[in-house]
C-alpha atoms as a printed R data frame, in Angstrom:
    type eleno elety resid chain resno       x       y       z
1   ATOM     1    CA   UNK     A     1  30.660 -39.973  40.668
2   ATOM     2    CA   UNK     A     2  29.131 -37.928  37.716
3   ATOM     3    CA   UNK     A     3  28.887 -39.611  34.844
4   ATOM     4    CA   UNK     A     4  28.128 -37.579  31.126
5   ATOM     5    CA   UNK     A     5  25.054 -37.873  30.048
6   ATOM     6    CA   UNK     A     6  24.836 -39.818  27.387
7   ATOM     7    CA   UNK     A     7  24.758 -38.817  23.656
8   ATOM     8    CA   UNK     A     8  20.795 -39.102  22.950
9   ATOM     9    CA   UNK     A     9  20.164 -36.800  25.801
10  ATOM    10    CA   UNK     A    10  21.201 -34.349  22.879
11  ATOM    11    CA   UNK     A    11  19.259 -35.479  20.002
12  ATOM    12    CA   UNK     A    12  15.901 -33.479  20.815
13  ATOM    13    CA   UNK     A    13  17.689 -30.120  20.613
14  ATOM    14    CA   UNK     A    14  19.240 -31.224  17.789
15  ATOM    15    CA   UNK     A    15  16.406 -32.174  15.914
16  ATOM    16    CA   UNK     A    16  14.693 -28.959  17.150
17  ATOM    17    CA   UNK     A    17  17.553 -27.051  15.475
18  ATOM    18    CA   UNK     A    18  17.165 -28.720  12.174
19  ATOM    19    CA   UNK     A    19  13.475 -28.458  12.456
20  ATOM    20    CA   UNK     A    20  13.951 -24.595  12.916
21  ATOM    21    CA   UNK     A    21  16.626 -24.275  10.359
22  ATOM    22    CA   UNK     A    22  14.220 -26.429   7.694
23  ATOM    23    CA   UNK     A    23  11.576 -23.790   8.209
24  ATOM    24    CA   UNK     A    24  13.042 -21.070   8.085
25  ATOM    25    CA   UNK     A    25  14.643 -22.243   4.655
26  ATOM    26    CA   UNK     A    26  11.883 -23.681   3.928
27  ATOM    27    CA   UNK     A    27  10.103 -19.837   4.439
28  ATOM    28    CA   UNK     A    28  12.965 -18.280   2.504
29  ATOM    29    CA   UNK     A    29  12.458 -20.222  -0.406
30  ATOM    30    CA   UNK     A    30   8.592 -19.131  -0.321
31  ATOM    31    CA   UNK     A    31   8.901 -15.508   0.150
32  ATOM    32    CA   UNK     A    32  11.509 -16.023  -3.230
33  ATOM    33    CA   UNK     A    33   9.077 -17.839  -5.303
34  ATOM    34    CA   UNK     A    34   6.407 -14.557  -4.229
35  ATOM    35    CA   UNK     A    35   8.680 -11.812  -4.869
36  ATOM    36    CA   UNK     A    36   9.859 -13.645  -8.094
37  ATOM    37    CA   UNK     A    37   7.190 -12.554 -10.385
38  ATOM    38    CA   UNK     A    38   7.311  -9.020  -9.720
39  ATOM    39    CA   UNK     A    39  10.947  -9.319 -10.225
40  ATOM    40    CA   UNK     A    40  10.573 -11.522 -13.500
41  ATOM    41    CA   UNK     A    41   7.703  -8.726 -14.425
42  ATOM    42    CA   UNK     A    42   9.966  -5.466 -14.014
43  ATOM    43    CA   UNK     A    43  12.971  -7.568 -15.609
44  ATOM    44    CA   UNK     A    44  11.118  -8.170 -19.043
45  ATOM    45    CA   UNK     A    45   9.003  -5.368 -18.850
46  ATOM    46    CA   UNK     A    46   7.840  -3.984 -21.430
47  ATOM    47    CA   UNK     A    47   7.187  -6.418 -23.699
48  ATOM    48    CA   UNK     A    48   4.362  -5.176 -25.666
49  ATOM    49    CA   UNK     A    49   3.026  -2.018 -26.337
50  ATOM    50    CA   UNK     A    50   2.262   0.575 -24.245
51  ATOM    51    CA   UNK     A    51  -0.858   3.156 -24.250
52  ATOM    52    CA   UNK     A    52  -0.695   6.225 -23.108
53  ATOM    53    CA   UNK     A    53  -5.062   7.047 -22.204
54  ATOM    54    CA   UNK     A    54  -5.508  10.727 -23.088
55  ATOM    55    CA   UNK     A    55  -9.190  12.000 -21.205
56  ATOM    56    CA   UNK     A    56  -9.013  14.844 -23.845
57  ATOM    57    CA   UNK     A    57  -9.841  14.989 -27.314
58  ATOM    58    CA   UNK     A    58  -6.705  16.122 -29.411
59  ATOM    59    CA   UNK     A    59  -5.251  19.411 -28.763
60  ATOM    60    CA   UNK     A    60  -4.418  21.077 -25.728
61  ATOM    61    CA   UNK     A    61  -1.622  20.125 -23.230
62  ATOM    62    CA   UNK     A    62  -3.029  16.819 -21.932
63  ATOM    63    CA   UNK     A    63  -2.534  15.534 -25.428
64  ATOM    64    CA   UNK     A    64   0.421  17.566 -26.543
65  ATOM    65    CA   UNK     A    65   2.253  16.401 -23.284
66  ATOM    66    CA   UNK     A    66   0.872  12.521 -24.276
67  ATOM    67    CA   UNK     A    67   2.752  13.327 -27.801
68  ATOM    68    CA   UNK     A    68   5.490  14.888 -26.369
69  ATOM    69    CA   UNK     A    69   6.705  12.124 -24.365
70  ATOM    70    CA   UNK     A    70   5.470   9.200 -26.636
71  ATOM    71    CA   UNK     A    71   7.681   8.691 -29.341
72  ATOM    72    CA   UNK     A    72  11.098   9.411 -27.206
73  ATOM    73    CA   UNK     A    73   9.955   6.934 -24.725
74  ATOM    74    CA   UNK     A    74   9.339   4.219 -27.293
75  ATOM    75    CA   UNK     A    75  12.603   4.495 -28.372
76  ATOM    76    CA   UNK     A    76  14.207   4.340 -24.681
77  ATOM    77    CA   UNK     A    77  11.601   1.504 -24.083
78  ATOM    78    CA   UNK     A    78  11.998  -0.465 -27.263
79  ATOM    79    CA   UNK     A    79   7.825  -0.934 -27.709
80  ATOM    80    CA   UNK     A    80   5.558   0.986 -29.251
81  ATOM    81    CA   UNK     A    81   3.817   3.401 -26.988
82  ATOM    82    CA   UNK     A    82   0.506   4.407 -28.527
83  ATOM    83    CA   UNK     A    83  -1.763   7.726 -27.357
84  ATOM    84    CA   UNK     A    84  -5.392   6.937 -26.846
85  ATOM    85    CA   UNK     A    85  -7.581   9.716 -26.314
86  ATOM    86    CA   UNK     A    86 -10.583   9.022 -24.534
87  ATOM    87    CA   UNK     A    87 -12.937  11.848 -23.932
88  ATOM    88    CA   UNK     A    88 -16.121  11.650 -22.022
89  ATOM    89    CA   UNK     A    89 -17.511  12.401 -18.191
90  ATOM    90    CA   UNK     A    90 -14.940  15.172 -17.550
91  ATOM    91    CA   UNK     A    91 -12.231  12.795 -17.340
92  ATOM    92    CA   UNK     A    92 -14.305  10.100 -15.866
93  ATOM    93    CA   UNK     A    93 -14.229   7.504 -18.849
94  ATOM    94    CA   UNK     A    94 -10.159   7.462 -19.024
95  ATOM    95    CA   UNK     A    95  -9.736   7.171 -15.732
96  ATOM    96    CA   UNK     A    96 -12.112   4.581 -14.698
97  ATOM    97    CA   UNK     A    97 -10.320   2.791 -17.814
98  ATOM    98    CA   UNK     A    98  -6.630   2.853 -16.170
99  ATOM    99    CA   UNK     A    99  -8.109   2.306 -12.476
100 ATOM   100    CA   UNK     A   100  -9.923  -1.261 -13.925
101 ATOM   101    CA   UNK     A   101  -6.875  -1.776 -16.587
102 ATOM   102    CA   UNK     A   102  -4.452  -5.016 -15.787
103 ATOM   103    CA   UNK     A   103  -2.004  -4.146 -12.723
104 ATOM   104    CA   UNK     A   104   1.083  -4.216 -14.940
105 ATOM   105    CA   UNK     A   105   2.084  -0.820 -16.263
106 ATOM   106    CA   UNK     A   106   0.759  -1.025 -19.568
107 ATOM   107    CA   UNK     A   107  -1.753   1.145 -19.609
108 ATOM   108    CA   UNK     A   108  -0.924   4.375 -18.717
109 ATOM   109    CA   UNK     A   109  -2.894   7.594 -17.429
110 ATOM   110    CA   UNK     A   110  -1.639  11.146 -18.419
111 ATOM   111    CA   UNK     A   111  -3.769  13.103 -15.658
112 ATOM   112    CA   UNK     A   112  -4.567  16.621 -15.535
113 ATOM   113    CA   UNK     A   113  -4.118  18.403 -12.669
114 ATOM   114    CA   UNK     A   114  -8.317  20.068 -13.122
115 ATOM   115    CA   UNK     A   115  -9.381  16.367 -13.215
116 ATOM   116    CA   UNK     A   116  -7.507  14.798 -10.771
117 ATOM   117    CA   UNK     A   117  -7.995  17.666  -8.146
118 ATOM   118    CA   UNK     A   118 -11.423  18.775  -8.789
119 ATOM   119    CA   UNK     A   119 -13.372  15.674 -10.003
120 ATOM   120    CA   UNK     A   120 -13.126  14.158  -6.020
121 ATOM   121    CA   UNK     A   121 -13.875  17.377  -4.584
122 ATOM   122    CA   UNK     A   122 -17.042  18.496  -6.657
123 ATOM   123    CA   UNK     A   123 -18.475  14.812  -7.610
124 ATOM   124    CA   UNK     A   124 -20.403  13.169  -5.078
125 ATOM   125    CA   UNK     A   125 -20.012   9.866  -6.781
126 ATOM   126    CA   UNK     A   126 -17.430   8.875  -8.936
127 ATOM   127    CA   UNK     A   127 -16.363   5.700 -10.807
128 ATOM   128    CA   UNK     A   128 -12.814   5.639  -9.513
129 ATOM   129    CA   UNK     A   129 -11.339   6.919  -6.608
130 ATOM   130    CA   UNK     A   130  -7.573   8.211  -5.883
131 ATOM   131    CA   UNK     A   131  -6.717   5.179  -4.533
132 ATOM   132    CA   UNK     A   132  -7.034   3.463  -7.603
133 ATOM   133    CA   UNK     A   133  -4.213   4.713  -9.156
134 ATOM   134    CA   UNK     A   134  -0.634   5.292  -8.520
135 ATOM   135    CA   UNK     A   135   1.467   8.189  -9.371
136 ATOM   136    CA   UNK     A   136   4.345   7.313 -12.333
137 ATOM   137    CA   UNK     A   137   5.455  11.127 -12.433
138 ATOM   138    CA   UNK     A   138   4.480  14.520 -13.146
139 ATOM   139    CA   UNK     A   139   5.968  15.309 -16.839
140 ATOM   140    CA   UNK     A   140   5.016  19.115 -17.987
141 ATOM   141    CA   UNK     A   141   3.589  22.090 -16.505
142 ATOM   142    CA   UNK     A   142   2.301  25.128 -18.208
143 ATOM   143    CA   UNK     A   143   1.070  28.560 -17.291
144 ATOM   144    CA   UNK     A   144  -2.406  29.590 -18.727
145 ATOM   145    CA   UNK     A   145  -2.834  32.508 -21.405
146 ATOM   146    CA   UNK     A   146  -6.073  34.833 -20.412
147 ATOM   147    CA   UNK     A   147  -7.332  35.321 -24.084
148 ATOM   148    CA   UNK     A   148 -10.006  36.751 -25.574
149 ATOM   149    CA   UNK     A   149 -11.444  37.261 -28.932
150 ATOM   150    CA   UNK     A   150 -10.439  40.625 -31.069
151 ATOM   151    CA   UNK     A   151 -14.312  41.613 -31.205
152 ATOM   152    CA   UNK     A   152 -13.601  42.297 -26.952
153 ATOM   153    CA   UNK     A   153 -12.953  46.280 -27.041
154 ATOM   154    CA   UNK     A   154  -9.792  46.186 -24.398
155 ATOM   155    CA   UNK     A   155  -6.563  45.454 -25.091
156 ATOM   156    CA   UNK     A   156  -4.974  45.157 -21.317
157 ATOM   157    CA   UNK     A   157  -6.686  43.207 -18.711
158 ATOM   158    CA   UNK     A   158  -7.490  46.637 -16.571
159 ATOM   159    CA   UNK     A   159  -9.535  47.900 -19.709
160 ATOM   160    CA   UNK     A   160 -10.979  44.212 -20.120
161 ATOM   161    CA   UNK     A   161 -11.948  44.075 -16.809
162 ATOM   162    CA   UNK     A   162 -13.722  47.269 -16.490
163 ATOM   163    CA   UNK     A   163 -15.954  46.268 -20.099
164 ATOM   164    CA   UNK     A   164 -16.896  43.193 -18.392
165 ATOM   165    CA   UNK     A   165 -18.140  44.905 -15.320
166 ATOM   166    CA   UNK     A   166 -20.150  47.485 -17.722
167 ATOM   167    CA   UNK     A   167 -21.813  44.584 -18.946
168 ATOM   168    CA   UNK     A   168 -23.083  41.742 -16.681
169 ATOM   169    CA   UNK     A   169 -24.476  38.689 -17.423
170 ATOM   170    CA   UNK     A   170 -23.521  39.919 -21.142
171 ATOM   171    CA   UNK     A   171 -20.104  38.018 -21.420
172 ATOM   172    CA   UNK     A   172 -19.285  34.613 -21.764
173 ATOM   173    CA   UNK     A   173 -16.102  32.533 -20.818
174 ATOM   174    CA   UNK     A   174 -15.375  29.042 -22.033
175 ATOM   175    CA   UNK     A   175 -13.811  26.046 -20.011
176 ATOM   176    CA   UNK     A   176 -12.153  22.605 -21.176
177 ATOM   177    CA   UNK     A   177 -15.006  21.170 -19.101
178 ATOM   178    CA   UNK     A   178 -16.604  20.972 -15.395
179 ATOM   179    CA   UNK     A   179 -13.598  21.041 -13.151
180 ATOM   180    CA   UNK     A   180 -11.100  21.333 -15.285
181 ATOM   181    CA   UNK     A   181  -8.323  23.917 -14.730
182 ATOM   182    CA   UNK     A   182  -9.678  26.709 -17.082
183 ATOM   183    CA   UNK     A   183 -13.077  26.441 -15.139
184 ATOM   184    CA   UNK     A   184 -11.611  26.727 -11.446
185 ATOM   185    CA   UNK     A   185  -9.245  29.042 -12.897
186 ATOM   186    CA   UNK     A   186 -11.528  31.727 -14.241
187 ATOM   187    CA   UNK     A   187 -13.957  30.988 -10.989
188 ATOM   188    CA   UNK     A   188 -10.821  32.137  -8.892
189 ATOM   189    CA   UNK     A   189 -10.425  35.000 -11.422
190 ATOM   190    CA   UNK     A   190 -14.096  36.109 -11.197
191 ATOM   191    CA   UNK     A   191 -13.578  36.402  -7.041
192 ATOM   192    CA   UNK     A   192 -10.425  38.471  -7.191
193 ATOM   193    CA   UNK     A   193 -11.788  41.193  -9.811
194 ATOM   194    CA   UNK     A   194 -15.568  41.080  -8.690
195 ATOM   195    CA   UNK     A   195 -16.443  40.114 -12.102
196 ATOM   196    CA   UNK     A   196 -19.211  38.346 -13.682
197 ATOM   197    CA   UNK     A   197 -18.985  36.063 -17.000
198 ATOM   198    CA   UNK     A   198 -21.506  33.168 -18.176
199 ATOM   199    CA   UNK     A   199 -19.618  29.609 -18.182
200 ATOM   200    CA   UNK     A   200 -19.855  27.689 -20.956
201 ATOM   201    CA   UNK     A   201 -17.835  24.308 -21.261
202 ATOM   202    CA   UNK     A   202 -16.938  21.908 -23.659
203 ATOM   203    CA   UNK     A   203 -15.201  18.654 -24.012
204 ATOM   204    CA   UNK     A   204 -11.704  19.872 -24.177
205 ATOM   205    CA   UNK     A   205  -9.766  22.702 -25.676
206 ATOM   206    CA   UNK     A   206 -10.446  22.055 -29.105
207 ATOM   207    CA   UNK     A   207 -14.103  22.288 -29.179
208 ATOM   208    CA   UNK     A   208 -14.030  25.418 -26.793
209 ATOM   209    CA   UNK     A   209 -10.796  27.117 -29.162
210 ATOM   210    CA   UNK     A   210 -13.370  27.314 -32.454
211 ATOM   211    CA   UNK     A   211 -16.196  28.924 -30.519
212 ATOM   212    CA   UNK     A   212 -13.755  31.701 -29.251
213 ATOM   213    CA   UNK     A   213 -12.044  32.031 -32.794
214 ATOM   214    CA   UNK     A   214 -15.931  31.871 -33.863
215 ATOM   215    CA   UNK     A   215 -16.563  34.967 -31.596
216 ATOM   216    CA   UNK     A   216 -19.593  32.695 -29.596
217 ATOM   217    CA   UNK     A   217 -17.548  33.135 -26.100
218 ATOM   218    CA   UNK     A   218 -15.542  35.947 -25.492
219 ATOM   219    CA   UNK     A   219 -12.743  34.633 -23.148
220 ATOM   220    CA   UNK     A   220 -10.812  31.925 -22.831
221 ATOM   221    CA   UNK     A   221  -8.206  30.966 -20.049
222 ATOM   222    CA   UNK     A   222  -6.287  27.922 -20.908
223 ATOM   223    CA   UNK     A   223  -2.419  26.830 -21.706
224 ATOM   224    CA   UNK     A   224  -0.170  28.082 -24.470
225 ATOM   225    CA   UNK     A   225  -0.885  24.860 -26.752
226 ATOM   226    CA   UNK     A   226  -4.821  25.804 -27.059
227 ATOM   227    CA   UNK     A   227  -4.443  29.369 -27.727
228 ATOM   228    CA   UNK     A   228  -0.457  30.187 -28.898
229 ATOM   229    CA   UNK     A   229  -0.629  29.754 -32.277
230 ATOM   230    CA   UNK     A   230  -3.689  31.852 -32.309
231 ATOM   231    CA   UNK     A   231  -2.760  35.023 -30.347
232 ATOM   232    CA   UNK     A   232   0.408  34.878 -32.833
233 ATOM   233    CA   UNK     A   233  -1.271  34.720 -35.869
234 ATOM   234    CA   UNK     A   234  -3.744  37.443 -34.406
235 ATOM   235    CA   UNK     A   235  -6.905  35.969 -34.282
236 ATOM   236    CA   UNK     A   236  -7.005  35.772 -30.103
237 ATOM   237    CA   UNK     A   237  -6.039  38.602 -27.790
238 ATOM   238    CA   UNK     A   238  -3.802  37.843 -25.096
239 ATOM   239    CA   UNK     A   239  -4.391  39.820 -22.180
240 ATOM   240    CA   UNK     A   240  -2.135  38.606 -19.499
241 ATOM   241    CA   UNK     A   241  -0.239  34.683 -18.559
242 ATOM   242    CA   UNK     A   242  -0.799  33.140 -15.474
243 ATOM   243    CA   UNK     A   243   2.776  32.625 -14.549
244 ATOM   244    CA   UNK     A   244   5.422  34.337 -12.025
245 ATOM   245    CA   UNK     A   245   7.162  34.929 -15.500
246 ATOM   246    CA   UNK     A   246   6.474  36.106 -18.875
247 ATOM   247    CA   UNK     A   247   6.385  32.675 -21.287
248 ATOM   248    CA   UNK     A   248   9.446  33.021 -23.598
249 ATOM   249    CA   UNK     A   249   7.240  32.356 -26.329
250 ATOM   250    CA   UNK     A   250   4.625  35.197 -25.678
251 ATOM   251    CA   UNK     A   251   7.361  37.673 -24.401
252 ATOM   252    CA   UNK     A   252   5.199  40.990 -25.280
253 ATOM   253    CA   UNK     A   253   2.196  39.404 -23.081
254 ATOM   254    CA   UNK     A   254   2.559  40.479 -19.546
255 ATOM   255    CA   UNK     A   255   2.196  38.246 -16.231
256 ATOM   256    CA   UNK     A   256  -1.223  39.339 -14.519
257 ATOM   257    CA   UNK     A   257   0.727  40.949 -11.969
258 ATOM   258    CA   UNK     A   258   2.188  43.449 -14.276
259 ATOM   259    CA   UNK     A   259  -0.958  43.812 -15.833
260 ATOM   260    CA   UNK     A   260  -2.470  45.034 -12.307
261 ATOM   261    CA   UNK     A   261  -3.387  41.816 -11.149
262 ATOM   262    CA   UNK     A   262  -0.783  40.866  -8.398
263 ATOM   263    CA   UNK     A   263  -0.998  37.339  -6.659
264 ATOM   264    CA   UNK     A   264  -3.389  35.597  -9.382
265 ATOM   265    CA   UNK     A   265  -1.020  32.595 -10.616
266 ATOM   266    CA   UNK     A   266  -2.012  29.535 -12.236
267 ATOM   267    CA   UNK     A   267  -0.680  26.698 -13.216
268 ATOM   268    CA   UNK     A   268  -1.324  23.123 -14.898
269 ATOM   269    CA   UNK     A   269   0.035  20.547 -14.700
270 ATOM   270    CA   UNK     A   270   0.275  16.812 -16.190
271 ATOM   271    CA   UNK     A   271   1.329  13.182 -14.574
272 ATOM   272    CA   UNK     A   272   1.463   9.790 -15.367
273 ATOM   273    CA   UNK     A   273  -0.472   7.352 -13.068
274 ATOM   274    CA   UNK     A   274  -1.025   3.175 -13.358
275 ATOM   275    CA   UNK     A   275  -3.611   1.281 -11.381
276 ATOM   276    CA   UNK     A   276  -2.995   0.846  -7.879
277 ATOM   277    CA   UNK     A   277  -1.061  -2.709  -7.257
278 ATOM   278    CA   UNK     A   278   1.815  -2.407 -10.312
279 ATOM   279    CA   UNK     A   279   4.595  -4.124  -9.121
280 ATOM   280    CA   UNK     A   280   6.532  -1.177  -7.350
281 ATOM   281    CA   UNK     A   281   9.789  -2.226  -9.256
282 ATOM   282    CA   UNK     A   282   7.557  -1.914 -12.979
283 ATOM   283    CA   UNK     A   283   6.998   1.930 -11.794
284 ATOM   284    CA   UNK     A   284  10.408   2.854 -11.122
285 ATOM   285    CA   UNK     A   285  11.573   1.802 -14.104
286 ATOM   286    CA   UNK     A   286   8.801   3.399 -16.276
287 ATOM   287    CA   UNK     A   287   9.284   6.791 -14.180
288 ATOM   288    CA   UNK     A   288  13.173   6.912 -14.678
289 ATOM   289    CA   UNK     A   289  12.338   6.063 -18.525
290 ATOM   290    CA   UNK     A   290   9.870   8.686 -18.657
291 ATOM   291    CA   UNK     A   291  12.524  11.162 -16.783
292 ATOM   292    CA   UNK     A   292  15.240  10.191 -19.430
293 ATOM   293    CA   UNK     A   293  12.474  10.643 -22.307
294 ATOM   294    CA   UNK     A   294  11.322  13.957 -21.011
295 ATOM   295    CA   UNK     A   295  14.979  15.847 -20.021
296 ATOM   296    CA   UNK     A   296  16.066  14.934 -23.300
297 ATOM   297    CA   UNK     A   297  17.273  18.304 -25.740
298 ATOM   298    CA   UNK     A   298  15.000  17.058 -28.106
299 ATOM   299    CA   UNK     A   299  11.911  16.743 -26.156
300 ATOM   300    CA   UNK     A   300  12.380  20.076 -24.339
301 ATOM   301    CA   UNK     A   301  13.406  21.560 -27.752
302 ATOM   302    CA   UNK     A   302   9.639  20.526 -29.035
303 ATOM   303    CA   UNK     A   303   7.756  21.154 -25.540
304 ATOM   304    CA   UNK     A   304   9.495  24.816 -25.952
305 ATOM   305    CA   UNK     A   305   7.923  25.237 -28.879
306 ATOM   306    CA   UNK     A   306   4.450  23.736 -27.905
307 ATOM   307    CA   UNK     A   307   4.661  26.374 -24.623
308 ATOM   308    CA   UNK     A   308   4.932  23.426 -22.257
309 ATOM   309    CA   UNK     A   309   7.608  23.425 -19.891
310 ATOM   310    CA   UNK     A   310   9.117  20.382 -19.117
311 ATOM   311    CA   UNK     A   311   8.983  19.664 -15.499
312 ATOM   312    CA   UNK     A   312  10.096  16.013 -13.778
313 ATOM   313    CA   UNK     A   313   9.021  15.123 -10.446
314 ATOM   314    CA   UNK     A   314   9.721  11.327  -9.146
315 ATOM   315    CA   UNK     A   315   6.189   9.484  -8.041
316 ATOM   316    CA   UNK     A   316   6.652  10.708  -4.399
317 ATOM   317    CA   UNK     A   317   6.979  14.005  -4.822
318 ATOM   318    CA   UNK     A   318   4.025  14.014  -7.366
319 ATOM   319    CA   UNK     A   319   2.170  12.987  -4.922
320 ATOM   320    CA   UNK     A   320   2.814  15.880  -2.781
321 ATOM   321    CA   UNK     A   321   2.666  18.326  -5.366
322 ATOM   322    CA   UNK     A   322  -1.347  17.258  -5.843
323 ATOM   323    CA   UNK     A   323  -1.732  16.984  -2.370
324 ATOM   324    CA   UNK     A   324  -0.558  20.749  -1.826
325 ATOM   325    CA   UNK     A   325  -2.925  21.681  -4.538
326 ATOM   326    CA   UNK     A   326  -5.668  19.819  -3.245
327 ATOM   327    CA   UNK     A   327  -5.755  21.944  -0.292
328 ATOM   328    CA   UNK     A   328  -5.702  25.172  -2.134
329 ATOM   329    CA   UNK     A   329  -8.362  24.228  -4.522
330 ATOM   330    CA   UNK     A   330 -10.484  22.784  -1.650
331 ATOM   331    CA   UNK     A   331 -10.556  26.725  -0.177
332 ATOM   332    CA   UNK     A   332 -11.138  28.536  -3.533
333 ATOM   333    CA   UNK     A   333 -14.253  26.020  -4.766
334 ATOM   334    CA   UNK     A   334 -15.533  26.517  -1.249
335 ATOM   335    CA   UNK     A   335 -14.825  29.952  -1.266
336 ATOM   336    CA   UNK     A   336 -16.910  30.795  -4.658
337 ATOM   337    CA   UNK     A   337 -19.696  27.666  -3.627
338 ATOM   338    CA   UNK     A   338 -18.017  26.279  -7.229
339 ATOM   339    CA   UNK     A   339 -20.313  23.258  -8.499
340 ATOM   340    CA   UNK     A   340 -20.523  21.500 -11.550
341 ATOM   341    CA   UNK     A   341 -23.141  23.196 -13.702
């Protein structure tokens, strides 16, 4: 006769269950309490002031693009959001700042595409590394004016381009600094017309704009906000923009492929980056501020009239916007053995 077995016979798997079911609650609970700060963080967040580090002096598009999106994105954030410019080791100081700053979106990059691209490639050592930071967005792109002072005897790049060869080592081009756009820029220009001009940089647009008005440097190749108001008022030449278009601002300048110059395009461009390790959840909500800030009429009504095109890209595709660039930078400084002077 088979008899059942009896009840405690059961008790171990039971147990077992509970055991397994205690964990695993147990586990849940855990993994809660870990997320929940992040969660907390991008729930209240922000709830102080924001700063927006600028590694430019005033002027020019890194800090018209800081301007541009600061005031509309205080009011979408509710907090102040304050633009800090921070000049100093071609970039280096601001961005070692953000890369050390507090992991929590507060402090806020607005990187250059000459900086972020070039600084790795042509520094051997450098206080912050790419790593160190994570993208936000790109916000504005502009195309670059090639201007030069009235003193220059051409008034189309073919003429200019034919003085310059008549007189080596006799002309002189300013930069915003080592590595910046206007320096890689011209480089690349100097290769495709066989050209040779003296480089002389300075700490930004603003220092480099009053030796060109001055008549120290010749030439000049940087973005509408340096050099707009000047080729308008007359006191700068404008020879030829950078774009695929004419700028709707500067419609009587032509692109440097009309002017006889086809395939020589270049662009800047401007993103937001936090250190590495912000909650992911405190970056999606700053980018899809800083998209609402930027697409606004307003905003595109004053970036319009700055010469800055407004321009949103989400963190990811930032991302592979610089690493595209990256690899066409990489050939062109190897190309022209490009190093920091």
């Amino acid at each position: 006769m088979t008899h059942p077995l009896p009840h405690t016979t059961r008790q171990p798997t039971s147990d077992f269950t509970r055991r397994v079911v205690s964990t695993l609650l147990a586990s849940a609970s855990l993994c809660a309490i870990v997320a929940l700060p992040a969660q907390v963080q991008a729930d209240t967040y922000p709830s102080k002031p924001i700063t927006l580090v600028v590694p430019n002096p005033p002027g020019g598009l890194l800090d018209t693009s800081a301007r541009l999106l600061s005031d509309p994105l205080a009011r979408a954030l509710g907090q102040s959001v304050v633009v800090d410019n921070k000049p100093g080791g071609s970039g280096n100081l601001a961005y070692s700042l953000v890369a050390r700053s507090p992991k929590d979106g507060y402090t806020v990059l607005v990187s250059y595409s000459g900086y972020h691209i070039a600084n790795p490639i042509l520094m051997d050592k450098l206080p912050w590394e790419l790593k160190d930071l994570t993208p936000v967005g790109l916000i504005t792109v502009a195309t670059n004016v090639i201007a030069v002072h009235p003193s220059v005897p051409a008034n189309n790049l073919k003429d200019f381009i034919a003085w310059v060869k008549q007189n080596p080592g006799k002309v002189n081009y300013a930069s915003q600094g080592n590595g910046s756009v206007s320096h890689i820029g011209t480089e690349i220009f100097k290769q495709q017309t066989g050209i040779e001009m003296t480089h002389v940089p300075y700490k930004g647009s603003g220092q480099a704009i009053q030796d060109v008005l001055a008549g120290q440097v010749q030439v000049f190749i940087s973005t509408p906000p340096s050099v707009m108001g000047h080729v308008l008022s007359g006191k700068l030449k404008a020879l030829a923009v950078t774009g695929k278009t004419r700028h709707p601002q500067l419609p009587q300048v032509p692109t440097a492929s009309e002017a006889g110059l086809p395939g020589f395009e270049l662009e800047s461009w401007v993103a937001l980056y936090v250190a590495a390790g912000t909650p992911k959840e405190v970056v999606q909500k700053l980018s899809q501020e800083v998209k609402r800030s930027m697409e606004s009429p307003d905003t595109k009504q004053r970036a319009d009239a700055a010469g800055v095109e407004v321009r949103y890209l989400t963190p990811e595709n930032t991302t592979k916007l610089l690493e595209r660039d990256t690899a066409s930078w990489a050939k062109a400084i190897k190309a022209g053995n490009i190093k920091f002077d």
